[in-house]
VMD Tcl script that draws the C-alpha trace (Angstrom):
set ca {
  {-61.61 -18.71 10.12}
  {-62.71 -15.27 8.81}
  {-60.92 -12.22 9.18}
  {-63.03 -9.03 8.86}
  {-61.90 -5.41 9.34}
  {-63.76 -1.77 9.20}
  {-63.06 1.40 10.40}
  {-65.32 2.69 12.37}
  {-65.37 5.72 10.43}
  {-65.25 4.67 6.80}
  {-64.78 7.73 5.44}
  {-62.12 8.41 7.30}
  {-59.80 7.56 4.80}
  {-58.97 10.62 2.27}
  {-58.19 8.40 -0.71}
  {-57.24 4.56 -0.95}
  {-53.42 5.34 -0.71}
  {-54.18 5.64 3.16}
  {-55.65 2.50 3.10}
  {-52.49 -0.21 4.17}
  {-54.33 -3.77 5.03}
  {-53.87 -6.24 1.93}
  {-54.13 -10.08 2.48}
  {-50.73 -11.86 3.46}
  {-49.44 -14.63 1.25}
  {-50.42 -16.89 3.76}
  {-53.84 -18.34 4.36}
  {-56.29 -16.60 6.72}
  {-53.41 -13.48 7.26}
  {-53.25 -9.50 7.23}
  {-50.60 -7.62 6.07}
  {-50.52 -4.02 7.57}
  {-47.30 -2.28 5.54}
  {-46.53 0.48 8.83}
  {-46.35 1.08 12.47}
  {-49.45 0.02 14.28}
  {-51.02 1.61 17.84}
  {-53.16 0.30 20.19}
  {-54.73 3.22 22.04}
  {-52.13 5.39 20.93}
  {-52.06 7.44 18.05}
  {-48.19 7.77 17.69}
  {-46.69 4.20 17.90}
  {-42.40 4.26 17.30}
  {-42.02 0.63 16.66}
  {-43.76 -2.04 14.46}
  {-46.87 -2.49 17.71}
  {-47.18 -0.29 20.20}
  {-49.82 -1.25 22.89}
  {-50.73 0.91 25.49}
  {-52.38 -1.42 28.15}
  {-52.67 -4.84 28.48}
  {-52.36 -7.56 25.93}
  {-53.96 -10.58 26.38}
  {-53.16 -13.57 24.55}
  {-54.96 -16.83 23.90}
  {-52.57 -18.91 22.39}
  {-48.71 -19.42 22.35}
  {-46.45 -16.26 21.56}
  {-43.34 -17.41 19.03}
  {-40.40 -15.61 20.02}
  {-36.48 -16.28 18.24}
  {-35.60 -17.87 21.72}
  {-38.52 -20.23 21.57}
  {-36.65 -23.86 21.33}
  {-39.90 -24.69 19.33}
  {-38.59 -22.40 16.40}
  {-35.07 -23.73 16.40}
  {-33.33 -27.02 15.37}
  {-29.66 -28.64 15.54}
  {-29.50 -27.41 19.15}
  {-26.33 -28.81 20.61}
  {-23.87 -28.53 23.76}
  {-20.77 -26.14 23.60}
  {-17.46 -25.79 24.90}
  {-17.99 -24.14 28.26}
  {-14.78 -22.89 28.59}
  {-14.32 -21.68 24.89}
  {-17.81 -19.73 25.93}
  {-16.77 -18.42 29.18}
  {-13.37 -17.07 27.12}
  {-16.10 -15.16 24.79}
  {-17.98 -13.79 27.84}
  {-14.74 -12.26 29.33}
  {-14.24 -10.32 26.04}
  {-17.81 -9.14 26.31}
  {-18.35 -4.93 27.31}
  {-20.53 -4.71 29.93}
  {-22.24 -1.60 31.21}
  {-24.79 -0.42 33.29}
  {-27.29 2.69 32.41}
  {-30.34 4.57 33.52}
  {-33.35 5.10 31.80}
  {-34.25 8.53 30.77}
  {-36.87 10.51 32.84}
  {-38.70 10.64 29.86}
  {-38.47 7.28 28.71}
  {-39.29 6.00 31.72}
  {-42.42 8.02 32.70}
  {-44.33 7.60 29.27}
  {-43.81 3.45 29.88}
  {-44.30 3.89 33.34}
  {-40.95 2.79 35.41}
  {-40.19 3.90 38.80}
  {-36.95 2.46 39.07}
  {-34.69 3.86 36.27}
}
mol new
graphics top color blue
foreach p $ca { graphics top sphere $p radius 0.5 }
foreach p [lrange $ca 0 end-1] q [lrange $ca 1 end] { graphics top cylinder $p $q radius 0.2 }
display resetview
């Protein structure tokens, strides 16, 4: 596989400082050192899309069995202790929150 990126306004860049893509230490992968939008100009975490996504292959999360190993059974009780120890609270969204992503329900 290739990977091949251009602006699509090269001179958009003022000098090569601005410029943030290197190759990743793994084969056939992009490093981007920043925040990264999709149709939005101001993303506030790592990837920010603002529409769809679609995917056409398997998304990894940490709670994926696949990535974990030496999964065993626990003490339910000894876990059920824990969870009565827990703080749990409920909470609304706030208006403006939840009108940029969209949520009727807050």
């Amino acid at each position: 596989r290739n990977f091949f990126f251009q602006a699509s306004n090269p001179g958009q860049f003022e000098n090569d400082n601005d410029v943030l893509w290197q190759r990743g230490h793994v084969p056939e992968t992009i490093v981007y050192h920043g925040r990264v939008g999709i149709n939005t100009d101001a993303p506030d975490e790592a990837l920010v899309v603002c529409g769809n996504a679609k995917v056409m292959g398997r998304v990894m999360h940490p709670s994926d069995s696949r990535a974990k190993q030496n999964i065993r059974e626990v003490d339910t009780n000894e876990q059920l202790r824990r969870i009565t120890q827990m703080r749990l609270v409920e909470y609304d969204y706030k208006p403006e929150f939840a009108s940029v992503m969209g949520i009727k329900n807050t």
